[in-house]
N, CA, C and O of each residue as an XYZ file, in Angstrom:
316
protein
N       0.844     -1.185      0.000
C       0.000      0.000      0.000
C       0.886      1.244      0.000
O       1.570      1.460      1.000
N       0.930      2.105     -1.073
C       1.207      3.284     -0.982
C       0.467      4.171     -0.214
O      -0.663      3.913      0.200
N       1.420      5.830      0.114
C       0.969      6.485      0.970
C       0.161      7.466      0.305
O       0.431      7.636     -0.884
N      -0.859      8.220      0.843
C      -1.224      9.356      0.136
C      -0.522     10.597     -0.464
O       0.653     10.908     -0.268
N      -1.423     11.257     -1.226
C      -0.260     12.115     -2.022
C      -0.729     13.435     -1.037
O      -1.905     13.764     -0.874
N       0.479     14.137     -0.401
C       0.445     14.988      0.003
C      -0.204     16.509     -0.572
O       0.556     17.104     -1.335
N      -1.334     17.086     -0.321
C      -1.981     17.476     -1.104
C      -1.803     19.393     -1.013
O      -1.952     20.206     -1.926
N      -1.561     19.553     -0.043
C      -0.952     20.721      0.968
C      -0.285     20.636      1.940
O      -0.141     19.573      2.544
N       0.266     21.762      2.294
C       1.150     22.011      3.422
C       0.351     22.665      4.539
O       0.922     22.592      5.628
N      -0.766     23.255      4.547
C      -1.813     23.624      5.009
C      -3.032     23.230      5.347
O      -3.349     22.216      4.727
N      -3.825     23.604      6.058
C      -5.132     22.939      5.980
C      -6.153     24.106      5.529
O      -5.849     25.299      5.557
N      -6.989     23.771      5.248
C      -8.137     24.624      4.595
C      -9.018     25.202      5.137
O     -10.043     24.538      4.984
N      -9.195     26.034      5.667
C     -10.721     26.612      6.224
C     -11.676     26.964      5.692
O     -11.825     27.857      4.858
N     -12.752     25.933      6.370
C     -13.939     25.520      5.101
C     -15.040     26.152      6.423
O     -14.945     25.984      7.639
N     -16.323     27.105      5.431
C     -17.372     27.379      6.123
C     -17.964     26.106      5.724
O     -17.671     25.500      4.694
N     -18.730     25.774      6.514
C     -19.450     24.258      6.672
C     -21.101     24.658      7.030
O     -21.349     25.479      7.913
N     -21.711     24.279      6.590
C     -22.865     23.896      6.772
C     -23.406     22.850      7.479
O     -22.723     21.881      7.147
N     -24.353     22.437      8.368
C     -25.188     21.076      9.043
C     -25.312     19.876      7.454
O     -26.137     20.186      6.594
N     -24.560     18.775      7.278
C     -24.597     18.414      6.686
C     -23.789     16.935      6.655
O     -23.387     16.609      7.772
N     -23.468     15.950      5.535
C     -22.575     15.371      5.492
C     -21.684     15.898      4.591
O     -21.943     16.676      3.673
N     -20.725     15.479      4.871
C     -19.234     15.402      3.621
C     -18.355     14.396      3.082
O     -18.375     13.205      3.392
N     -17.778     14.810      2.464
C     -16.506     13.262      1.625
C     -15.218     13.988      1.775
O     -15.000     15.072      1.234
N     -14.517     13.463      2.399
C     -13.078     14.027      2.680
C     -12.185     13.215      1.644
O     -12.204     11.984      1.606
N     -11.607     13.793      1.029
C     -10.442     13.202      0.262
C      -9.550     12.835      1.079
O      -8.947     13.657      1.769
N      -9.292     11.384      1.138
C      -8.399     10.969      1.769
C      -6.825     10.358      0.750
O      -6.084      9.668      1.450
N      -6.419     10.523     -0.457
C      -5.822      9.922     -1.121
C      -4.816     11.151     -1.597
O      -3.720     10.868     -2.082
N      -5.277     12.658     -1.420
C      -4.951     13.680     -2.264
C      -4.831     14.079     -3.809
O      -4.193     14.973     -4.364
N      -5.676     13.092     -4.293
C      -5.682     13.635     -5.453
C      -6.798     14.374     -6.436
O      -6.786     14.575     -7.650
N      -7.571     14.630     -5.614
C      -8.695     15.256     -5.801
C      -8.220     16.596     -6.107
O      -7.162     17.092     -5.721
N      -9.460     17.342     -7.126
C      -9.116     19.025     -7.263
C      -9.750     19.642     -6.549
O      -9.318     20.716     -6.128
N     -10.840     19.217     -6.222
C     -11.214     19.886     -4.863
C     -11.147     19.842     -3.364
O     -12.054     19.861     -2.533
N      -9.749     19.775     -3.219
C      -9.670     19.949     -1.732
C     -10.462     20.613     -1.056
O     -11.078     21.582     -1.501
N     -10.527     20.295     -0.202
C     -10.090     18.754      0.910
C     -10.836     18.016      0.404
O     -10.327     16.922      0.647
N     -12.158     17.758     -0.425
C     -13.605     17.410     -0.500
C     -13.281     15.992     -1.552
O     -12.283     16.286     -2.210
N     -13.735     14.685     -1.903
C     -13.675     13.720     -2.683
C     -14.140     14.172     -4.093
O     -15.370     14.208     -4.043
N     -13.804     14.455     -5.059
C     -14.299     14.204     -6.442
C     -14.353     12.963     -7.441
O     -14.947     12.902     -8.517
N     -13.645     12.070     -6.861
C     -14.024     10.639     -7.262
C     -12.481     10.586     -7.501
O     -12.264      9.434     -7.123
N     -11.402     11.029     -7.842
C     -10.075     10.850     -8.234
C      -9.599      9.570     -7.897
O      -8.706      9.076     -8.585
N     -10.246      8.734     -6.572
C      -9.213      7.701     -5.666
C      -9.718      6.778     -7.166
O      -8.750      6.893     -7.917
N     -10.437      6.223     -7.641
C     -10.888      5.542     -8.521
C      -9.828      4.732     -9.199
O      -9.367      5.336    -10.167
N      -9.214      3.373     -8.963
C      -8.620      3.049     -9.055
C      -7.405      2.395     -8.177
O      -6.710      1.397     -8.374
N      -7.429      3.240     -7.264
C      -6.450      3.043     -6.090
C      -6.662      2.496     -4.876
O      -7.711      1.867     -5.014
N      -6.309      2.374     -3.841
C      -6.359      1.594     -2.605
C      -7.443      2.665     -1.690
O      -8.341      2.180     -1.001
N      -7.276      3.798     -1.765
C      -7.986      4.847     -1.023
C      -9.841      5.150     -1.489
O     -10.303      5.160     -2.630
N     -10.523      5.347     -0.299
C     -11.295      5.578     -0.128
C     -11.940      7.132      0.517
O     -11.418      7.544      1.553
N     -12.921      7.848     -0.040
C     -13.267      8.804      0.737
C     -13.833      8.695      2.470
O     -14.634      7.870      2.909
N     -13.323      9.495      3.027
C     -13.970      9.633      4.948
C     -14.967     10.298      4.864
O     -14.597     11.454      4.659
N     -16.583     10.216      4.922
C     -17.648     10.552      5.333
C     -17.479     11.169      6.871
O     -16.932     10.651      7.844
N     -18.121     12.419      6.750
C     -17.765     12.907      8.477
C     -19.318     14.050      7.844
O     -19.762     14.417      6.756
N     -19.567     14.182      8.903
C     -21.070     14.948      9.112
C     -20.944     16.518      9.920
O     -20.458     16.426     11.047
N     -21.172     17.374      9.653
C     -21.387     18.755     10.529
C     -22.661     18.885     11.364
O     -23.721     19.048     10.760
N     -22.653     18.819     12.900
C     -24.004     19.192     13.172
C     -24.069     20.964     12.910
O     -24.928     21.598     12.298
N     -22.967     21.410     13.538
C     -23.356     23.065     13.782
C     -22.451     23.711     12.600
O     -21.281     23.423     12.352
N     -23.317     24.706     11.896
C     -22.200     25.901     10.703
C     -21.374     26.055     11.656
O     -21.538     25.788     12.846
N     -20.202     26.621     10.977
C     -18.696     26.792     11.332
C     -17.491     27.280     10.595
O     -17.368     27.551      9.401
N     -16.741     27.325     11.452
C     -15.377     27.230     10.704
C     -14.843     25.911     10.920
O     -14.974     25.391     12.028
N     -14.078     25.133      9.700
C     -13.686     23.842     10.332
C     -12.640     24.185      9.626
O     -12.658     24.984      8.689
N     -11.004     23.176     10.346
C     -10.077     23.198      9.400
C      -9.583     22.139      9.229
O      -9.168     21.370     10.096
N      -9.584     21.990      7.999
C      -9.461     20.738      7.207
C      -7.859     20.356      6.613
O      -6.964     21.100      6.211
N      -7.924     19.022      6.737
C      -6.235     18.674      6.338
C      -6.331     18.471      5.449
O      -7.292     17.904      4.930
N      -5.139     18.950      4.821
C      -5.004     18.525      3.048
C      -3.723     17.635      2.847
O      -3.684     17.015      1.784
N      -2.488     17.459      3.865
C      -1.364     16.658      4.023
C      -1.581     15.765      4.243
O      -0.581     15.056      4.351
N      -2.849     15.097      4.472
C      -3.547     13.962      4.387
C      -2.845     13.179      5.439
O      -3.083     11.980      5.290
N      -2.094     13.418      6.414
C      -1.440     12.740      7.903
C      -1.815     12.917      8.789
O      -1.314     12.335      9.750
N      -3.162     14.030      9.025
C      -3.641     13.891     10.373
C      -3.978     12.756     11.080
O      -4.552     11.958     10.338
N      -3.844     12.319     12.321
C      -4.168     11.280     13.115
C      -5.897     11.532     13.616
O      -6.606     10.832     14.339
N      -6.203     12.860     12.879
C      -7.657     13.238     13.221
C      -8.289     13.533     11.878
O      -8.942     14.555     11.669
N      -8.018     12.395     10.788
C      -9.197     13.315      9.750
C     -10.436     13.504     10.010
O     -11.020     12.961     10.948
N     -10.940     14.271      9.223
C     -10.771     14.979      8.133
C      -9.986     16.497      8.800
O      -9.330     17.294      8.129
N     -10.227     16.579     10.030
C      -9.600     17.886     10.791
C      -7.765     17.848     10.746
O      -7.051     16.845     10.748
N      -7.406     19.108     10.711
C      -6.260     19.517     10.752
C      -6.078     18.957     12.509
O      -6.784     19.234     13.479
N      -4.828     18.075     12.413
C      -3.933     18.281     13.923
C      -2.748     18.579     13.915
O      -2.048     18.206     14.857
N      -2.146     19.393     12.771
C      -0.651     19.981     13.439
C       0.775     19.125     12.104
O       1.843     19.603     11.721
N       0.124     17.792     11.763
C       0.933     16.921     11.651
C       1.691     17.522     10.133
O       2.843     17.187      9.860
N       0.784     18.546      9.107
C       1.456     18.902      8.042
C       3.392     19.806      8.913
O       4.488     19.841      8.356
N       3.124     20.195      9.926
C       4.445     20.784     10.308
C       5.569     19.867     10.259
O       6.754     20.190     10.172
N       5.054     18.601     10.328
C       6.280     17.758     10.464
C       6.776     16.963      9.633
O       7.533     16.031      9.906
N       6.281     17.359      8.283
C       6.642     16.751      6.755
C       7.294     18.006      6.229
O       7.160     19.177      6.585
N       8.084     17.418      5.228
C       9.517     17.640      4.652
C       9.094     18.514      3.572
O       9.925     18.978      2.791
């Protein structure tokens, strides 16, 4: 199993709505952070995660958080 493709160095701050979502988990999607079907083919799958309350959320795009779909810090510690 290969690793995901690092998609940013950043995470994204997404206004969110009460809703579900598709987190790109593979990075190769064009719409970060969000799934556009790209994994298609590959070992990776999109993360379904739900919003109860609007917000600010921040979203990982280095695809190493130990908390997806949320940013925890971990893009600081890639190269």
């Amino acid at each position: 199993m290969s690793g995901p493709i690092v998609a940013g160095k950043l995470p994204i701050e997404a206004n969110l709505e009460p809703g579900e979502y598709w987190w790109c988990s593979c990075g190769r999607s064009k719409t970060q952070p969000f799934c556009d079907g790209s994994h298609a083919g590959t070992e990776f799958t999109p993360l379904p995660f739900k919003v109860e309350a609007q917000g600010q959320y921040w979203l990982c795009t280095c695809k190493h958080s130990a908390n997806p779909p949320f940013c925890d810090g971990a893009h600081e510690l890639l190269d």
